[in-house]
C-alpha positions as CSV (number, residue, x, y, z in Angstrom):
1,X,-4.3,6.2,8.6
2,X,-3.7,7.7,5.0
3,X,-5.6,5.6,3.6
4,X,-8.8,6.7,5.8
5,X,-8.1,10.3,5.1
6,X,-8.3,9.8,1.5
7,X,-11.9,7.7,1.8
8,X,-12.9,10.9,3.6
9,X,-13.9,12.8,0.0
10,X,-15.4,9.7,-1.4
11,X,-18.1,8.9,1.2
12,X,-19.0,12.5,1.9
13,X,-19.5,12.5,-1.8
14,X,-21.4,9.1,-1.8
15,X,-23.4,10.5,1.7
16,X,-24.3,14.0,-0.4
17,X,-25.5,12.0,-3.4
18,X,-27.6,9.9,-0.8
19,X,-28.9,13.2,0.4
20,X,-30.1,14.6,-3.2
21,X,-31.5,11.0,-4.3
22,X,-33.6,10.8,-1.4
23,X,-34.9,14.3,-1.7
24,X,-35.8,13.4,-5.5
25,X,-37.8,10.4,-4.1
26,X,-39.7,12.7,-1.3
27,X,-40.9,15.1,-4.2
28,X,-41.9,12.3,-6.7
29,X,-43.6,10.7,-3.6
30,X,-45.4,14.0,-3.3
31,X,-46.5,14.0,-6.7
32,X,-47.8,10.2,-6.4
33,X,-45.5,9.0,-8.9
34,X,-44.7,6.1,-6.7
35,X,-42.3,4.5,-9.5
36,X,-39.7,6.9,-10.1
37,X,-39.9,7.3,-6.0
38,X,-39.2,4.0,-5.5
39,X,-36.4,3.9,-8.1
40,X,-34.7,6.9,-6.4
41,X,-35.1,5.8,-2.9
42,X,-33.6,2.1,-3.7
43,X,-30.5,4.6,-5.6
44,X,-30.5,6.7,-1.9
45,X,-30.3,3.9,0.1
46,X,-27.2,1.9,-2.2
47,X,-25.1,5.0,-2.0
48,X,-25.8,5.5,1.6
49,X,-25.4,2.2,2.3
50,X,-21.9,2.6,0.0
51,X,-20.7,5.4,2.3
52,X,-21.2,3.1,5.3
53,X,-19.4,0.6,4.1
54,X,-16.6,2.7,2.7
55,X,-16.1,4.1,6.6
56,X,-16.3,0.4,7.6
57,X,-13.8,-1.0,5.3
58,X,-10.0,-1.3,5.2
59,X,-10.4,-2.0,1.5
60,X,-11.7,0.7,-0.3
C-alpha cells in the first residue's frame, strides 16, 4: 500500500502534464500549425498513457 501512495504524486504530475500538452496541441491546432499539434498531442497522449500505466502497475 505504501508503495501506491507514493505513485500518487508522480501520475497526478504525469496526468497535469498530459493536461497542459494537450491544451498546447488544441491552440497550435487553432492556428493550423498541424506539425507542432501533432508533436504535442503524441507528447499528451505518452504521458497520459504513463499515468495509466503507473496506477496499473505494481512496479513503478
Amino acid at each position: 500500500m505504501g508503495s501506491d501512495s507514493s505513485r500518487a504524486p508522480k501520475v497526478q504530475e504525469y496526468y497535469d502534464l498530459s493536461c497542459n500538452y494537450l491544451e498546447s496541441a488544441k491552440i497550435s491546432l487553432k492556428n493550423e500549425l498541424f506539425e507542432p499539434a501533432m508533436f504535442t498531442a503524441i507528447h499528451a497522449l505518452e504521458l497520459a498513457l504513463k499515468a495509466a500505466l503507473l496506477t496499473k502497475t505494481a512496479d513503478a
